[in-house]
C-alpha beads as a LAMMPS data file, in Angstrom:
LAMMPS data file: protein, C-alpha beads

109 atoms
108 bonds

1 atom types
1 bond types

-500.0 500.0 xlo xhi
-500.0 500.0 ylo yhi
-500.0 500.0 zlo zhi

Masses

1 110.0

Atoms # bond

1 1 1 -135.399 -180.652 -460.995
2 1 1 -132.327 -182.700 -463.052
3 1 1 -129.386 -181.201 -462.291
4 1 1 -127.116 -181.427 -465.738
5 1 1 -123.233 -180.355 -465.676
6 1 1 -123.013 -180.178 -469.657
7 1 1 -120.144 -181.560 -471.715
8 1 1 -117.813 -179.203 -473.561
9 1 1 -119.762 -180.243 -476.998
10 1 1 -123.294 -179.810 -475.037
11 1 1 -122.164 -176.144 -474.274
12 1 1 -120.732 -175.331 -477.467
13 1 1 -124.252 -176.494 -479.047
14 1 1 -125.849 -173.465 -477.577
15 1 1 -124.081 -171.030 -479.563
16 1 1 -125.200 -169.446 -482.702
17 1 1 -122.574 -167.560 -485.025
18 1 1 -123.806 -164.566 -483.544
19 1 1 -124.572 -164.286 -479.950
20 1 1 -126.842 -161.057 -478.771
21 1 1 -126.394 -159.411 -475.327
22 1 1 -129.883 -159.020 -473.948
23 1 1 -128.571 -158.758 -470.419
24 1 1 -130.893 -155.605 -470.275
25 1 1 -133.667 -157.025 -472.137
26 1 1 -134.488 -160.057 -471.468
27 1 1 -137.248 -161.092 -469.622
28 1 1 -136.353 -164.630 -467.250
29 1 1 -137.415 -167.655 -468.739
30 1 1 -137.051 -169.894 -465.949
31 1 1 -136.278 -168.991 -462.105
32 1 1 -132.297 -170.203 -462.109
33 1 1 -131.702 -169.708 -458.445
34 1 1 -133.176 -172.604 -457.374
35 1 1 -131.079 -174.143 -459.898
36 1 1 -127.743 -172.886 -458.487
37 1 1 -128.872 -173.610 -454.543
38 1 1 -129.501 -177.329 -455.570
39 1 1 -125.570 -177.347 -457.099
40 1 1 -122.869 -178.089 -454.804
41 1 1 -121.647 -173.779 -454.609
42 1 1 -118.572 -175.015 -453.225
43 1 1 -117.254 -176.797 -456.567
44 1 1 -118.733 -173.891 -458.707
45 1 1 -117.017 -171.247 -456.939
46 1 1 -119.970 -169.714 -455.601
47 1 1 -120.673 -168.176 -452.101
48 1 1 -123.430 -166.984 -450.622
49 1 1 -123.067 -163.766 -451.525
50 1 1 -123.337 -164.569 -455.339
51 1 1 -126.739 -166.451 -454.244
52 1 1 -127.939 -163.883 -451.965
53 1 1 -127.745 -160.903 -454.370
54 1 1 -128.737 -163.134 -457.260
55 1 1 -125.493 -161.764 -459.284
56 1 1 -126.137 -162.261 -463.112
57 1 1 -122.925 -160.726 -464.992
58 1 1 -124.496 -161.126 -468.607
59 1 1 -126.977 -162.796 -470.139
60 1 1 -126.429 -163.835 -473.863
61 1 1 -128.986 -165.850 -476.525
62 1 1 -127.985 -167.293 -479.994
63 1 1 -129.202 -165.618 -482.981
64 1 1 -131.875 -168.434 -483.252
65 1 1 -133.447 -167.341 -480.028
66 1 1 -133.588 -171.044 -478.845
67 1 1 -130.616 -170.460 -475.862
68 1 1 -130.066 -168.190 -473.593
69 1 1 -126.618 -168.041 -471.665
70 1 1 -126.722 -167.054 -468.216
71 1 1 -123.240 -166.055 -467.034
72 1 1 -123.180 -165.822 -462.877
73 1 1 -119.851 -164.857 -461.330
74 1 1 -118.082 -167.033 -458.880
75 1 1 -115.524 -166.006 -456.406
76 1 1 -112.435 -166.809 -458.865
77 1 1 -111.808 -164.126 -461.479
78 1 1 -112.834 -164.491 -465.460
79 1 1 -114.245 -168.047 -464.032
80 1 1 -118.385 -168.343 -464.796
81 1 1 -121.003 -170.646 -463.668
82 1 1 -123.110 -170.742 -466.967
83 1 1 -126.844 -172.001 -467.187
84 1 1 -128.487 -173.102 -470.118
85 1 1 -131.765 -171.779 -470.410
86 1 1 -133.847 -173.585 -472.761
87 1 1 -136.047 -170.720 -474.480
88 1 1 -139.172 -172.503 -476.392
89 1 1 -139.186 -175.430 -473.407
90 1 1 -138.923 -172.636 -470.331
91 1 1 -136.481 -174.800 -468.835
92 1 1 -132.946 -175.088 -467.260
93 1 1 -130.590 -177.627 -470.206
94 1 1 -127.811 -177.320 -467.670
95 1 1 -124.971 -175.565 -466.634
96 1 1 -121.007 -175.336 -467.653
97 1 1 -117.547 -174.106 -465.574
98 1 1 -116.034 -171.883 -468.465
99 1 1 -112.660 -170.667 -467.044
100 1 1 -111.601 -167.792 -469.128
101 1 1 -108.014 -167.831 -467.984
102 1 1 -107.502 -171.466 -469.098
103 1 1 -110.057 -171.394 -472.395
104 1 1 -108.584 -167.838 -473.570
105 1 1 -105.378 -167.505 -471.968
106 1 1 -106.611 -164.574 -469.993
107 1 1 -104.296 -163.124 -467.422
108 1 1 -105.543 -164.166 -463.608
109 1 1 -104.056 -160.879 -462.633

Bonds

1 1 1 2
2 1 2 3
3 1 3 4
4 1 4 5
5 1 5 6
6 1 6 7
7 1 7 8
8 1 8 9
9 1 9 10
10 1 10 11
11 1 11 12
12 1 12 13
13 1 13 14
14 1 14 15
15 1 15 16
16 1 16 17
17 1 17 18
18 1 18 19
19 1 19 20
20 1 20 21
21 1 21 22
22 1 22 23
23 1 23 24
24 1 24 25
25 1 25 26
26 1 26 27
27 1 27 28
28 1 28 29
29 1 29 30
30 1 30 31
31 1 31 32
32 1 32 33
33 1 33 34
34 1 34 35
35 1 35 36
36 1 36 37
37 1 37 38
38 1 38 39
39 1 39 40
40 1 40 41
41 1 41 42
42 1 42 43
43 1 43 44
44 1 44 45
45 1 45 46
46 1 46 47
47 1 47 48
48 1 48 49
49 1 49 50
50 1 50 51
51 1 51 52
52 1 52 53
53 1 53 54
54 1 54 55
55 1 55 56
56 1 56 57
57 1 57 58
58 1 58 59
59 1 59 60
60 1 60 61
61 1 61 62
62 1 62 63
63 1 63 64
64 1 64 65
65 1 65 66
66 1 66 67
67 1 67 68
68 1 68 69
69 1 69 70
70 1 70 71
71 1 71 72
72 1 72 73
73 1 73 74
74 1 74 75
75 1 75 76
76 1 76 77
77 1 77 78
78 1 78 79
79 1 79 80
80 1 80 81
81 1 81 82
82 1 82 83
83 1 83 84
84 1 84 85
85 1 85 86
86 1 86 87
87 1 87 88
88 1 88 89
89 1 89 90
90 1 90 91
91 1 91 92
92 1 92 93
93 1 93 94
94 1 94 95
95 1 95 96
96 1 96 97
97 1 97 98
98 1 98 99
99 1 99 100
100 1 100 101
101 1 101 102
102 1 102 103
103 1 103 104
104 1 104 105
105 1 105 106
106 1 106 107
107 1 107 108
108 1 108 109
């Protein structure tokens, strides 16, 4: 399994102009876990507990239906470990850091 952190522009490619929550509806494409266990949790802000539980916050695919966005929370707040699911290939693109509080200007509080 290649383990990819994506670039900014790599990321950004995933997006459609209209992103659908299918959080609820979605069935997996690929099994991410063994994904996250092969990244360095540490760096990514992710304990065991995240791992353990398999916490998915929300899961999000462009209007194209070729992405899906898989949003896991780490331990630092409005910070998300994001993998890339590729849907027509069933695989894991890679994964992306977006920090809310720094890309939004979200208050840490």
């Amino acid at each position: 399994m290649e383990i990819k952190k994506l670039t900014e522009k790599e990321f950004k490619a995933t997006f459609s102009e209209k992103m659908n929550d299918v959080t609820n509806d979605a069935d997996a494409i690929v099994d991410i876990w063994k994904y996250v266990e092969a990244l360095e949790a540490s760096k990514y802000f992710i304990n065991d507990y995240i791992i353990e539980k398999r916490l998915v916050e929300k899961v999000y695919r462009n209007s194209i239906n070729t992405y899906d966005q898989i949003l896991i929370p780490t331990i630092k707040k409005n910070v998300y470990l994001i993998i890339i699911a590729d849907i027509k290939k069933e695989n894991i693109c890679g994964h992306y850091l977006l920090d809310l509080n720094k890309e939004y200007g979200i208050s840490k509080k």
